[in-house]
N, C-alpha and C positions, 0 to 999 in steps of 0.2 A: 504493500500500500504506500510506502514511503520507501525514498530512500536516507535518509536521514541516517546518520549513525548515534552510534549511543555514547553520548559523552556528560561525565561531570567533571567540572569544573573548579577548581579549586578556589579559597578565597580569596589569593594575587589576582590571578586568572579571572574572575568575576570582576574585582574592582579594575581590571585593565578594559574589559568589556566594556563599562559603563564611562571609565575614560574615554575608547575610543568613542562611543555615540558620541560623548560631550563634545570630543574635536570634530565628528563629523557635522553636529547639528549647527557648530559655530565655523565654519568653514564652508557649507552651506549657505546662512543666512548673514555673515558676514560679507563673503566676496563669490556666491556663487558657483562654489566649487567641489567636488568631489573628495574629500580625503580619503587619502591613501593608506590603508594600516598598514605600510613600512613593514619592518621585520616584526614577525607576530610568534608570543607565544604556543608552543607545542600545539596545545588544544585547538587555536586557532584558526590551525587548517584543516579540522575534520569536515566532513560538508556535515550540515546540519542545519535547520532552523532556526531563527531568532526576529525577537520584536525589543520594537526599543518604545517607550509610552514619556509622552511630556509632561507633564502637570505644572500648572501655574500655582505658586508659594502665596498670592492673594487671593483673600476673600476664602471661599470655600474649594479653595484644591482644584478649579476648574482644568479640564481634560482642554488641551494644546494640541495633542495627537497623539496616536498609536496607529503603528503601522509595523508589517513582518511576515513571515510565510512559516508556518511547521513543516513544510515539504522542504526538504534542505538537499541543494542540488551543488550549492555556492558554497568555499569555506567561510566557515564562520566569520572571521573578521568581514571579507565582504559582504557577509550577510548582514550586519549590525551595522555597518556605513549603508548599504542600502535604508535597511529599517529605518536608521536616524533620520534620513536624507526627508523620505517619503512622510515621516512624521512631521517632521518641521515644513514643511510644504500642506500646500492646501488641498493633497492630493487627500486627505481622511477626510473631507468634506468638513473641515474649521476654515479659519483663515489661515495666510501664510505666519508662523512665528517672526518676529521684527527682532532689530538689535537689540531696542531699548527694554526687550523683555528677557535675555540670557539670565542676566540673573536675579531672574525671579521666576525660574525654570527649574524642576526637581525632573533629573534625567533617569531612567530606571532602564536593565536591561535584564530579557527572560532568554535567554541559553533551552535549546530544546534539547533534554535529553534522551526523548523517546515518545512516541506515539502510541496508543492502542485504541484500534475498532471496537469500540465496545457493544454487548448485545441488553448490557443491564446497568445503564449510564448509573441511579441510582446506589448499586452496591460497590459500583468502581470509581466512582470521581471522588475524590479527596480534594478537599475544599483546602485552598490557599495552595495546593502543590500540582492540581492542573489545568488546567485553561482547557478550555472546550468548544469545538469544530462543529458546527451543522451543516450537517449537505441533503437538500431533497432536490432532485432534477437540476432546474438550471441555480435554484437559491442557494447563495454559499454565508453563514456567517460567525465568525469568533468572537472571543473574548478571554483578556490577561487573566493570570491564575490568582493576581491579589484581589480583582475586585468584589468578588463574593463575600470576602471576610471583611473589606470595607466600608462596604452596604450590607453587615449582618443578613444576606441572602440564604436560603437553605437550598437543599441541593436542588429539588423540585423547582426553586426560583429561578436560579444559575441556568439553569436550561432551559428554562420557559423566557428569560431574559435573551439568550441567543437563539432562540428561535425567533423572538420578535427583530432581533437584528438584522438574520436573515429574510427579513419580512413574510415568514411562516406564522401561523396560529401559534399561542403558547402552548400548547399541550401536541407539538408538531412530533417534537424528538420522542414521545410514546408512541407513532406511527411507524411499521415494518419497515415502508420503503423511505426511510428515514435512517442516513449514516450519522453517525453522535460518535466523533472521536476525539479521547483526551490526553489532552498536552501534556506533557510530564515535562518541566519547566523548573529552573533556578532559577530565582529572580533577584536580581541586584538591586540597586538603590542610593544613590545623593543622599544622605541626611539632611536635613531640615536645619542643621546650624554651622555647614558647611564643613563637618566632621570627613572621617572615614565613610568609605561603602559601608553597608549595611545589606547582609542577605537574608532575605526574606521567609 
């Protein structure tokens, strides 16, 4: 179903991840430009998925972007200068991220360590460790593996929320001809007072 390899990530490894989006997203919205992850660590070059998610540090945490793929074709690092790229762009249906907002940008990066088709979403997703895929016909839609425990969501919720993303019924991903696969996800994180990474 994937090609994705199965990788974890250590915690250098994780806060390098979430460095790189940062240089991507300000290299990006800075001057237009693609970053390069240069010489990358090990893990690096597995192919594998990754999202990188923005959040504005005012008001109530407002979503800037999230953007990434769990089918992992690309090494990682390119994976996470894409994701960043496509997040800070108005390609997630926000607006474009500006300069004058970098920092007051909380960058987070989810490392895909593995996928599974599931046939019993609710006895297999584990809330805060997977993000979760809906596929019916032509509707496709996700979401990161923090925001369930975010929004106190229960699992029933979790999946009737990405069903409506996909703009499916909520009660879609109970349906047969309905794929429900979950993300098995490290997720990184900026701290809030511009500390160390933080994994989630």
């Amino acid at each position: 179903m994937s090609e994705a390899q199965t990788v974890r990530l250590t915690y250098e490894d994780g806060d390098r991840a979430v460095e790189l989006a940062r240089e991507a997203v300000e290299s990006y919205v800075l001057h237009g430009q693609r970053e390069h992850p240069g010489s990358m660590r090990d893990a690096f070059y597995a192919r594998t998925g990754a999202f990188v998610r923005l959040q504005s540090t005012r008001g109530r945490r407002r979503m800037r972007g999230c953007a990434g793929s769990y089918r992992g074709k690309e090494q990682l690092g390119h994976a996470i200068v894409d994701a960043a790229i496509k997040a800070a762009s108005s390609d997630t249906g926000g607006s474009e991220v500006e300069p004058k907002e970098l920092d007051s940008i909380l960058v987070s990066a989810c490392v895909v360590s593995n996928v599974t088709l599931t046939n019993d979403p609710v006895a297999d997703l584990e809330l805060g460790r997977h993000g979760v895929a809906i596929d019916h016909g032509e509707k496709h839609g996700w979401l990161y593996p923090t925001i369930p425990v975010e929004n106190g969501w229960s699992k029933e919720q979790f999946l009737s929320r990405v069903c409506r993303k996909a703009k499916l019924a909520p009660t879609a991903w109970q349906e047969e001809e309905t794929m429900v696969t979950l993300i098995d996800g490290q997720v990184f994180r900026e701290r809030d007072d511009g500390g160390s990474v933080e994994q989630l």
